[in-house]
N, C-alpha and C positions, 0 to 999 in steps of 0.2 A: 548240864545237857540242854542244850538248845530245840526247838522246834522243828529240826532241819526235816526230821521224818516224822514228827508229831506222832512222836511214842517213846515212852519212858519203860523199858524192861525191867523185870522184878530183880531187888536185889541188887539194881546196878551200882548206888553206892557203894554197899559191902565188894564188890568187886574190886572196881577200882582204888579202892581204899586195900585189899589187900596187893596188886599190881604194884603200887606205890611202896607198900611193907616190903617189899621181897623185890624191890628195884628191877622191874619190869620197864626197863624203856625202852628196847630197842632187841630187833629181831625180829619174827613175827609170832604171832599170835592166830590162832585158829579158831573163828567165831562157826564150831559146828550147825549152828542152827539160827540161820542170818535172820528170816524173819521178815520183817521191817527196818531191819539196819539199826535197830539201838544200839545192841552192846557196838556194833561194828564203828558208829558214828562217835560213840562216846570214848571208846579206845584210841581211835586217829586224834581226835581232837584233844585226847589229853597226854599221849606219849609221843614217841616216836617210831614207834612199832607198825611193821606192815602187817594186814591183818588181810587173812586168805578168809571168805565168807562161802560156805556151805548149806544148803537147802536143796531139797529133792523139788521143791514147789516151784512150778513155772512163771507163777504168778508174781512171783517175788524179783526178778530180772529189772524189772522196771527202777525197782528203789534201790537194786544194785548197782545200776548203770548213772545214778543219781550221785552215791557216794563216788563211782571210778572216775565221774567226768570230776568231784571237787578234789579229790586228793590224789588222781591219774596213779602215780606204777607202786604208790602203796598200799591199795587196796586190788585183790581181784579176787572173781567171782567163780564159785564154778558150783553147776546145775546136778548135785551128785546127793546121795545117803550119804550118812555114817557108814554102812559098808564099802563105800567107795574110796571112801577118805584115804586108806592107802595107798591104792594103784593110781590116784592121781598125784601123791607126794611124791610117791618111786618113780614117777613119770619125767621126764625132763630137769631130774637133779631138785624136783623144791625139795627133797630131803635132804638134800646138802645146804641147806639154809638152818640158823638156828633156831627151833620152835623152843618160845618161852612160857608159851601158855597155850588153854585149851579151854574153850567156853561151850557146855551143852546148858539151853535150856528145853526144857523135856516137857515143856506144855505146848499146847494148840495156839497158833500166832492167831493177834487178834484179826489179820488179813483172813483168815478162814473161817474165824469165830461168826465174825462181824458180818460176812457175805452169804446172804440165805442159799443162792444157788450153789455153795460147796458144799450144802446139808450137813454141816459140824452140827448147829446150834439146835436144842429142843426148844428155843425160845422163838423162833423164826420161823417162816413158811419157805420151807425151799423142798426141792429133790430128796431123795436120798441116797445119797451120794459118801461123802467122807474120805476121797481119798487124797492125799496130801500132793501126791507126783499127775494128779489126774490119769493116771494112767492102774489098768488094771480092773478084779471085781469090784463093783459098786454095793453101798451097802445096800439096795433096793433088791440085789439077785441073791445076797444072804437073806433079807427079810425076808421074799418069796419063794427062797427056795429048801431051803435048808432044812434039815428034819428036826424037830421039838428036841429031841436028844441033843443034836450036835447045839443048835440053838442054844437051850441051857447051858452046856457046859462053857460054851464062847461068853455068856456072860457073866458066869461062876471066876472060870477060871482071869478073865480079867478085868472084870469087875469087881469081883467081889461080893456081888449082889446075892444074900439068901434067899431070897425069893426068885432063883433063876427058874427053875422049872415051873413055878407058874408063870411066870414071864412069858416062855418059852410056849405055853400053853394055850393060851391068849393071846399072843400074835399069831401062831396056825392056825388059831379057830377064827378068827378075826379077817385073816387072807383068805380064808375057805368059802368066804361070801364078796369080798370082793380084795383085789392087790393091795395092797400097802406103798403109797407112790410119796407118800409125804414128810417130813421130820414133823409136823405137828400131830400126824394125826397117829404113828407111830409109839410119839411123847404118851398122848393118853390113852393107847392100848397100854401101855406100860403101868402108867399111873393106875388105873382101873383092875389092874392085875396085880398091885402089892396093897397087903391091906394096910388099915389103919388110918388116924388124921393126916392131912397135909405137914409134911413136916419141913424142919429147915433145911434144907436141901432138897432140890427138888424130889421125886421119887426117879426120874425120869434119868438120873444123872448115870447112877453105875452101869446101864445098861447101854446109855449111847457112848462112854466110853469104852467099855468094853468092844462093842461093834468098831469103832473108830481105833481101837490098838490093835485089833484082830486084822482089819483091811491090811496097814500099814506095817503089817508085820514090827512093831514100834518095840518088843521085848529083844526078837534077834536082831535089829538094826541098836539097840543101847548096848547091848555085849558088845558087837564087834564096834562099836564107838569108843569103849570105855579100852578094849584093847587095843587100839591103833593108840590109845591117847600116850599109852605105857613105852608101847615102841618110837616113837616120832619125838615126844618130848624131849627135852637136851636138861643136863643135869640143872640143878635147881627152876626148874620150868614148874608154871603150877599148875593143874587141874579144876576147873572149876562147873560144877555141876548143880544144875537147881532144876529139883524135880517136883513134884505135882499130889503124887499121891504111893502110900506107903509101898507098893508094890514093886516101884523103879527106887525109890530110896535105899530100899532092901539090897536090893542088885548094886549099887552105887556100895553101900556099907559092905556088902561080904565082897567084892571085889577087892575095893582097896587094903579089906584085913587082910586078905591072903596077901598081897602087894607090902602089906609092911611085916608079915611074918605070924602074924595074930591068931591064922586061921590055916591049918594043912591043906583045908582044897576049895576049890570054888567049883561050885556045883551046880553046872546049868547044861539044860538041852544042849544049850550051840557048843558047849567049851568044855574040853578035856578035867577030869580032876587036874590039880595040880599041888606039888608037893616042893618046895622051892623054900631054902635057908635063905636067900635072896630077897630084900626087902628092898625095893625097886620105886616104893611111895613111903615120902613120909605125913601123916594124915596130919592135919594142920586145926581141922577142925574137929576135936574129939566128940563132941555134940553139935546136929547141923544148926547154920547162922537163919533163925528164923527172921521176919520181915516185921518192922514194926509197926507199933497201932498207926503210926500216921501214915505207912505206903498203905497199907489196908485201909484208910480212911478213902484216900486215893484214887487206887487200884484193888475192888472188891478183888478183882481174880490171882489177888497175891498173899490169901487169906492162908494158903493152905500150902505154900510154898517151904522147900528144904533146902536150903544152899551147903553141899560139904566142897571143901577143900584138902586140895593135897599136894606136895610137892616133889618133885622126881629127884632120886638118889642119884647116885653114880654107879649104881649096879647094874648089870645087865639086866634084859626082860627077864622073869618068871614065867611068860608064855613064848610058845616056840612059834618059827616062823604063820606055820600052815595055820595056828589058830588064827592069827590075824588076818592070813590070806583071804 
Protein backbone atom coordinates (compact mmCIF):
# COMPACT_ATOMS: atom_id res chain seq x y z
CA UNK A 1 0.00 0.00 0.00
CA UNK A 2 1.52 3.17 -0.97
CA UNK A 3 0.83 6.63 0.47
CA UNK A 4 -1.43 7.66 -2.27
CA UNK A 5 -4.17 8.60 0.45
CA UNK A 6 -1.97 8.38 3.38
CA UNK A 7 -4.09 5.78 5.23
CA UNK A 8 -3.55 2.17 5.77
CA UNK A 9 -7.35 0.56 6.89
CA UNK A 10 -7.55 -2.14 9.55
CA UNK A 11 -7.14 -5.40 8.40
CA UNK A 12 -6.26 -4.72 5.01
CA UNK A 13 -3.65 -7.25 4.56
CA UNK A 14 -6.02 -10.19 5.80
CA UNK A 15 -8.32 -8.83 2.96
CA UNK A 16 -6.40 -8.83 0.30
CA UNK A 17 -4.62 -11.90 1.12
CA UNK A 18 -8.01 -13.51 1.21
CA UNK A 19 -9.16 -11.75 -2.52
CA UNK A 20 -6.02 -13.46 -3.67
CA UNK A 21 -7.30 -17.09 -1.86
CA UNK A 22 -10.56 -17.30 -3.59
CA UNK A 23 -9.24 -15.66 -7.04
CA UNK A 24 -10.84 -12.35 -6.90
CA UNK A 25 -9.43 -10.54 -9.93
CA UNK A 26 -11.80 -9.22 -11.98
CA UNK A 27 -15.29 -7.86 -11.83
CA UNK A 28 -16.19 -5.65 -9.33
CA UNK A 29 -16.00 -5.22 -6.00
CA UNK A 30 -18.12 -2.96 -3.62
CA UNK A 31 -16.00 -0.87 -1.02
CA UNK A 32 -19.26 0.02 1.18
CA UNK A 33 -17.70 2.22 3.29
CA UNK A 34 -15.01 4.41 1.01
CA UNK A 35 -13.64 6.55 3.67
CA UNK A 36 -10.34 7.74 2.71
CA UNK A 37 -9.92 5.46 -0.22
CA UNK A 38 -7.84 2.57 1.44
CA UNK A 39 -9.33 -0.60 0.93
CA UNK A 40 -10.48 1.23 -2.45
CA UNK A 41 -6.75 2.16 -3.57
CA UNK A 42 -5.41 -1.01 -2.30
CA UNK A 43 -8.03 -3.20 -4.45
CA UNK A 44 -7.17 -1.25 -7.94
CA UNK A 45 -3.65 -1.45 -7.36
CA UNK A 46 -3.52 -4.95 -6.64
CA UNK A 47 -6.36 -6.64 -9.04
CA UNK A 48 -8.09 -5.92 -11.77
CA UNK A 49 -11.35 -5.44 -10.43
CA UNK A 50 -13.61 -2.28 -10.74
CA UNK A 51 -14.36 -1.23 -7.40
CA UNK A 52 -17.82 0.90 -6.92
CA UNK A 53 -17.04 3.12 -3.57
CA UNK A 54 -19.96 4.01 -1.16
CA UNK A 55 -20.01 6.76 1.75
CA UNK A 56 -23.06 8.75 2.89
CA UNK A 57 -20.08 11.42 3.89
CA UNK A 58 -19.71 14.45 1.66
CA UNK A 59 -16.64 15.02 2.78
CA UNK A 60 -15.07 12.23 1.27
CA UNK A 61 -15.84 13.30 -2.78
CA UNK A 62 -12.60 14.94 -2.82
CA UNK A 63 -10.28 11.64 -2.17
CA UNK A 64 -12.91 9.89 -4.39
CA UNK A 65 -12.36 12.14 -7.32
CA UNK A 66 -8.40 11.49 -6.47
CA UNK A 67 -8.82 7.70 -7.17
CA UNK A 68 -11.45 8.23 -10.51
CA UNK A 69 -9.00 10.88 -12.02
CA UNK A 70 -5.81 7.84 -11.51
CA UNK A 71 -7.63 4.78 -12.47
CA UNK A 72 -10.82 6.82 -14.58
CA UNK A 73 -13.90 4.01 -15.59
CA UNK A 74 -12.59 1.50 -12.90
CA UNK A 75 -13.42 3.12 -10.10
CA UNK A 76 -16.78 5.11 -9.37
CA UNK A 77 -18.18 6.97 -6.68
CA UNK A 78 -21.52 7.41 -5.37
CA UNK A 79 -22.56 9.71 -2.42
CA UNK A 80 -25.33 7.08 -0.88
CA UNK A 81 -25.82 4.66 2.74
CA UNK A 82 -25.78 1.02 2.85
CA UNK A 83 -29.56 1.42 2.48
CA UNK A 84 -29.13 2.88 -0.79
CA UNK A 85 -26.74 0.38 -2.10
CA UNK A 86 -29.62 -1.26 -3.90
CA UNK A 87 -31.52 1.17 -5.77
CA UNK A 88 -28.34 2.48 -7.16
CA UNK A 89 -27.18 -1.17 -8.36
CA UNK A 90 -30.88 -1.93 -9.92
CA UNK A 91 -30.39 1.58 -11.39
CA UNK A 92 -28.83 1.54 -14.91
CA UNK A 93 -27.98 -2.34 -15.13
CA UNK A 94 -24.75 -2.12 -12.53
CA UNK A 95 -26.58 -5.24 -11.32
CA UNK A 96 -25.92 -6.85 -14.36
CA UNK A 97 -22.15 -6.60 -13.66
CA UNK A 98 -20.49 -9.40 -11.64
CA UNK A 99 -20.04 -8.44 -7.99
CA UNK A 100 -17.25 -10.52 -6.55
CA UNK A 101 -16.91 -8.91 -3.26
CA UNK A 102 -18.15 -6.75 -0.70
CA UNK A 103 -16.09 -4.54 1.85
CA UNK A 104 -17.89 -2.92 5.20
CA UNK A 105 -15.76 -1.39 7.56
CA UNK A 106 -18.18 -0.34 10.45
CA UNK A 107 -15.78 2.11 12.31
CA UNK A 108 -15.60 6.06 12.39
CA UNK A 109 -13.09 7.11 9.36
CA UNK A 110 -10.21 8.89 10.65
CA UNK A 111 -11.60 12.01 8.23
CA UNK A 112 -14.19 12.46 10.96
CA UNK A 113 -12.26 11.22 13.97
CA UNK A 114 -9.44 13.61 13.22
CA UNK A 115 -11.58 16.80 12.46
CA UNK A 116 -12.93 18.51 15.75
CA UNK A 117 -15.61 20.40 13.84
CA UNK A 118 -17.50 16.97 12.98
CA UNK A 119 -17.75 16.52 17.04
CA UNK A 120 -16.95 12.51 16.72
CA UNK A 121 -13.94 12.80 19.07
CA UNK A 122 -14.13 13.25 22.99
CA UNK A 123 -10.58 14.10 22.66
CA UNK A 124 -11.06 17.35 20.68
CA UNK A 125 -12.76 20.60 21.10
CA UNK A 126 -15.32 20.90 18.27
CA UNK A 127 -19.31 21.23 18.19
CA UNK A 128 -21.49 18.68 18.88
CA UNK A 129 -22.42 17.51 15.99
CA UNK A 130 -21.68 13.65 14.91
CA UNK A 131 -23.34 13.33 11.94
CA UNK A 132 -21.77 11.23 9.19
CA UNK A 133 -24.10 12.56 5.82
CA UNK A 134 -23.96 16.14 7.61
CA UNK A 135 -27.38 16.24 7.11
CA UNK A 136 -30.03 15.82 9.78
CA UNK A 137 -30.39 16.01 14.15
CA UNK A 138 -27.19 17.00 15.51
CA UNK A 139 -26.04 15.55 18.63
CA UNK A 140 -26.12 19.02 20.45
CA UNK A 141 -30.40 18.96 20.08
CA UNK A 142 -30.22 15.27 21.51
CA UNK A 143 -27.84 16.66 24.34
CA UNK A 144 -30.27 19.50 24.91
CA UNK A 145 -33.16 18.17 24.42
CA UNK A 146 -34.14 14.95 25.07
CA UNK A 147 -35.53 13.68 28.43
CA UNK A 148 -33.05 11.60 31.06
CA UNK A 149 -35.34 8.48 30.21
CA UNK A 150 -34.93 8.60 26.45
CA UNK A 151 -31.29 9.87 27.16
CA UNK A 152 -30.34 6.70 29.10
CA UNK A 153 -31.88 4.27 27.21
CA UNK A 154 -29.87 5.72 23.81
CA UNK A 155 -26.92 5.06 25.80
CA UNK A 156 -27.76 1.66 27.36
CA UNK A 157 -29.09 0.45 24.37
CA UNK A 158 -26.03 1.29 22.15
CA UNK A 159 -23.57 1.75 24.22
CA UNK A 160 -23.72 -0.41 26.38
CA UNK A 161 -22.77 1.69 29.21
CA UNK A 162 -24.22 0.61 32.84
CA UNK A 163 -23.89 3.64 34.21
CA UNK A 164 -26.51 5.19 31.56
CA UNK A 165 -29.03 6.60 33.72
CA UNK A 166 -26.67 8.49 35.75
CA UNK A 167 -25.19 9.58 32.62
CA UNK A 168 -28.26 10.58 31.68
CA UNK A 169 -28.83 12.37 34.91
CA UNK A 170 -25.84 14.57 34.76
CA UNK A 171 -26.06 15.80 31.47
CA UNK A 172 -29.82 17.26 32.35
CA UNK A 173 -28.75 18.57 35.55
CA UNK A 174 -25.66 20.00 33.85
CA UNK A 175 -27.79 21.66 30.75
CA UNK A 176 -30.25 22.99 33.38
CA UNK A 177 -27.70 25.68 34.17
CA UNK A 178 -26.30 26.25 31.19
CA UNK A 179 -26.46 24.13 27.05
CA UNK A 180 -24.17 21.79 26.48
CA UNK A 181 -22.43 23.15 23.08
CA UNK A 182 -19.18 21.20 23.15
CA UNK A 183 -17.51 17.49 22.75
CA UNK A 184 -15.14 18.34 25.65
CA UNK A 185 -17.06 19.62 27.87
CA UNK A 186 -19.85 17.03 27.37
CA UNK A 187 -16.66 14.21 27.56
CA UNK A 188 -16.53 15.37 31.44
CA UNK A 189 -20.03 15.66 32.31
CA UNK A 190 -19.79 12.09 31.49
CA UNK A 191 -16.56 11.22 33.01
CA UNK A 192 -17.88 12.96 36.48
CA UNK A 193 -21.03 10.94 36.33
CA UNK A 194 -19.57 7.15 36.27
CA UNK A 195 -17.81 6.35 39.18
CA UNK A 196 -14.61 5.06 40.14
CA UNK A 197 -10.61 5.46 39.00
CA UNK A 198 -9.70 6.75 35.56
CA UNK A 199 -9.62 3.66 33.62
CA UNK A 200 -8.21 2.23 30.45
CA UNK A 201 -10.68 3.45 28.25
CA UNK A 202 -11.73 6.45 28.51
CA UNK A 203 -15.10 6.70 30.70
CA UNK A 204 -16.31 8.96 28.02
CA UNK A 205 -16.14 6.33 25.17
CA UNK A 206 -19.66 4.07 25.40
CA UNK A 207 -21.66 7.13 25.73
CA UNK A 208 -20.29 9.27 22.62
CA UNK A 209 -20.76 6.18 20.60
CA UNK A 210 -23.83 5.40 21.61
CA UNK A 211 -25.01 9.14 20.76
CA UNK A 212 -23.00 8.72 17.33
CA UNK A 213 -24.81 5.17 16.17
CA UNK A 214 -28.14 6.65 17.44
CA UNK A 215 -27.72 9.97 14.98
CA UNK A 216 -26.68 7.80 12.09
CA UNK A 217 -29.14 5.46 12.40
CA UNK A 218 -25.74 3.07 12.02
CA UNK A 219 -27.74 -0.57 13.37
CA UNK A 220 -30.74 -0.13 10.61
CA UNK A 221 -28.24 1.12 7.88
CA UNK A 222 -25.73 -2.51 8.88
CA UNK A 223 -28.92 -4.81 8.42
CA UNK A 224 -30.03 -3.47 5.28
CA UNK A 225 -26.08 -3.56 4.32
CA UNK A 226 -25.49 -7.05 5.21
CA UNK A 227 -28.70 -7.69 3.06
CA UNK A 228 -28.15 -6.15 -0.14
CA UNK A 229 -24.67 -7.82 0.25
CA UNK A 230 -26.70 -11.60 0.07
CA UNK A 231 -28.68 -10.27 -2.91
CA UNK A 232 -26.11 -8.42 -5.29
CA UNK A 233 -23.22 -10.89 -4.63
CA UNK A 234 -22.52 -13.47 -7.65
CA UNK A 235 -21.70 -17.01 -6.60
CA UNK A 236 -18.49 -17.57 -4.95
CA UNK A 237 -18.12 -13.60 -4.26
CA UNK A 238 -17.01 -12.83 -0.64
CA UNK A 239 -18.21 -10.75 2.09
CA UNK A 240 -16.02 -9.08 4.11
CA UNK A 241 -16.91 -7.15 7.17
CA UNK A 242 -14.70 -5.62 9.98
CA UNK A 243 -16.47 -4.33 12.77
CA UNK A 244 -15.58 -2.20 16.05
CA UNK A 245 -17.43 -3.41 18.90
CA UNK A 246 -19.48 -6.49 20.09
CA UNK A 247 -22.86 -5.17 19.32
CA UNK A 248 -22.30 -5.00 15.24
CA UNK A 249 -20.21 -8.23 15.31
CA UNK A 250 -23.31 -9.90 16.87
CA UNK A 251 -25.52 -8.78 14.07
CA UNK A 252 -22.70 -9.77 11.33
CA UNK A 253 -22.59 -13.51 13.40
CA UNK A 254 -26.42 -14.26 13.67
CA UNK A 255 -26.94 -13.06 10.13
CA UNK A 256 -24.67 -15.01 8.34
CA UNK A 257 -25.64 -18.31 10.69
CA UNK A 258 -29.11 -18.03 9.36
CA UNK A 259 -27.38 -17.51 5.81
CA UNK A 260 -25.60 -20.87 6.09
CA UNK A 261 -28.47 -22.76 7.81
CA UNK A 262 -27.08 -22.62 11.46
CA UNK A 263 -29.71 -20.56 12.89
CA UNK A 264 -33.93 -20.74 11.88
CA UNK A 265 -34.26 -16.95 12.13
CA UNK A 266 -32.67 -13.64 12.37
CA UNK A 267 -34.13 -11.58 14.68
CA UNK A 268 -34.09 -7.80 14.23
CA UNK A 269 -36.34 -4.71 14.37
CA UNK A 270 -35.71 -3.91 10.69
CA UNK A 271 -36.02 -7.70 9.21
CA UNK A 272 -38.62 -10.26 9.07
CA UNK A 273 -37.83 -13.70 11.01
CA UNK A 274 -36.67 -15.95 8.54
CA UNK A 275 -36.86 -19.62 8.16
CA UNK A 276 -34.93 -20.87 4.99
CA UNK A 277 -33.25 -24.64 4.13
CA UNK A 278 -31.31 -22.37 1.95
CA UNK A 279 -27.68 -21.62 2.74
CA UNK A 280 -26.96 -18.74 0.71
CA UNK A 281 -23.22 -17.91 2.71
CA UNK A 282 -20.66 -20.08 3.34
CA UNK A 283 -18.81 -18.60 6.66
CA UNK A 284 -15.14 -18.72 5.84
CA UNK A 285 -14.06 -17.53 8.94
CA UNK A 286 -15.41 -19.78 11.77
CA UNK A 287 -13.74 -17.42 14.60
CA UNK A 288 -13.33 -13.66 13.40
CA UNK A 289 -9.54 -12.76 11.89
CA UNK A 290 -8.38 -10.47 14.71
CA UNK A 291 -5.48 -7.73 13.99
CA UNK A 292 -2.07 -8.36 15.13
CA UNK A 293 0.19 -6.94 17.94
CA UNK A 294 2.13 -5.05 15.09
CA UNK A 295 -1.17 -3.24 13.10
CA UNK A 296 -2.03 -2.32 16.81
CA UNK A 297 1.41 -1.25 17.54
CA UNK A 298 0.66 0.85 14.39
CA UNK A 299 -2.96 1.76 14.35
CA UNK A 300 -4.04 2.03 18.22
CA UNK A 301 -7.62 2.15 16.76
CA UNK A 302 -7.30 -1.34 15.32
CA UNK A 303 -7.01 -2.68 18.81
CA UNK A 304 -10.52 -3.81 19.11
CA UNK A 305 -11.17 -4.71 15.56
CA UNK A 306 -13.28 -8.13 14.15
CA UNK A 307 -12.85 -9.13 10.49
CA UNK A 308 -15.54 -12.27 9.61
CA UNK A 309 -15.59 -13.63 6.20
CA UNK A 310 -18.01 -15.30 4.08
CA UNK A 311 -18.57 -16.60 0.72
CA UNK A 312 -21.80 -16.65 -1.46
CA UNK A 313 -23.29 -20.05 -2.53
CA UNK A 314 -25.23 -20.61 -5.55
CA UNK A 315 -28.45 -20.57 -3.79
CA UNK A 316 -30.98 -18.06 -3.98
CA UNK A 317 -31.52 -15.16 -1.18
CA UNK A 318 -33.10 -16.47 2.17
CA UNK A 319 -34.55 -12.84 2.29
CA UNK A 320 -37.34 -11.74 -0.03
CA UNK A 321 -37.25 -8.79 -2.19
CA UNK A 322 -39.08 -6.07 0.19
CA UNK A 323 -36.58 -6.81 3.04
CA UNK A 324 -33.87 -5.56 1.06
CA UNK A 325 -36.03 -2.94 -0.51
Amino acid sequence: MNNFLEHVPVLLDEILENLRKFKITDGVIIDATFGLGGYSNAILENTNCEVYGFDRDPEVLKYANRLKEKYKKRFNFFQKRFSEIDHMLSKQNYSKKKIKGMIFDLGVSNLQLTKKSRGFSFKLDGPLDMRMSKKGIKALDIINNYSAEKLADIIYKFGDEVFSRRVARHIVKSREINPITSTLELAEIIRKAIPGKKKKIDKATKTFQAIRMFINNEIYELNKGLIVSEKFLSHEGILCVVSFHSKEDKIVKDFLNVCQGKSKSFISKFLPPIQSSNKSFEIITKKPILPSNEEIEINYKARSAKLRIAKRTEFSSVFNREAAA
